[in-house]
N, C-alpha and C positions, 0 to 999 in steps of 0.2 A: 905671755903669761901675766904679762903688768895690767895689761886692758879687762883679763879675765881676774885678776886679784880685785879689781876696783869693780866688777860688776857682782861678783861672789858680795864683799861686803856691803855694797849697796844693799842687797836684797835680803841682807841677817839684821841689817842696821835697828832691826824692831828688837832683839834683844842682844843685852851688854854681852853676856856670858858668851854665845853664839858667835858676836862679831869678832870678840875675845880669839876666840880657838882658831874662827876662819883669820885673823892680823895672822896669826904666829905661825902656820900653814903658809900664807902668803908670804911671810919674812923670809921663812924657812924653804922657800922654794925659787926665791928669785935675786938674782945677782946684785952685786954690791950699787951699780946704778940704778939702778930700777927701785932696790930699794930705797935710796934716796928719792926719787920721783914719788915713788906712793906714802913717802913719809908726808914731803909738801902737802902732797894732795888731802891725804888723812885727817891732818890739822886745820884744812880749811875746810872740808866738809863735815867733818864731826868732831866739831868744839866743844860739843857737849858730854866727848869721850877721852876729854883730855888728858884726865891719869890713866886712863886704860892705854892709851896710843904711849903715853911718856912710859910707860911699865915693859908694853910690849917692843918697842924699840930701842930702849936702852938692854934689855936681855939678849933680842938680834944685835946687835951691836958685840957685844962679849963672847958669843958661841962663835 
């Protein structure tokens, strides 16, 4: 599910709102490791969604 989370947002990456729904789908579906792995990953490929990622992850985080 971790390899299909990071392909799914690769290919929304063209809009915030889109990548937005597909993070929190993805948070929401994959185990406490994994989503540490696609955190990492998150922040190094799209830096330029950095409150979207810091928003959608601290909310995974608390559910």
């Amino acid at each position: 599910m971790l390899e299909y989370a990071k392909t799914i947002l690769q290919k929304v990456s063209f809009d915030l709102k889109l990548f937005e729904k597909e993070l929190r789908k993805a948070i929401a579906s994959l185990l406490s490791e994994e989503i540490n792995l696609l955190r990492a990953w998150c922040y190094e490929k799209f830096k330029e969604y950095e409150a979207v990622l810091n928003h959608c992850f601290a909310q995974g985080q608390q559910a």
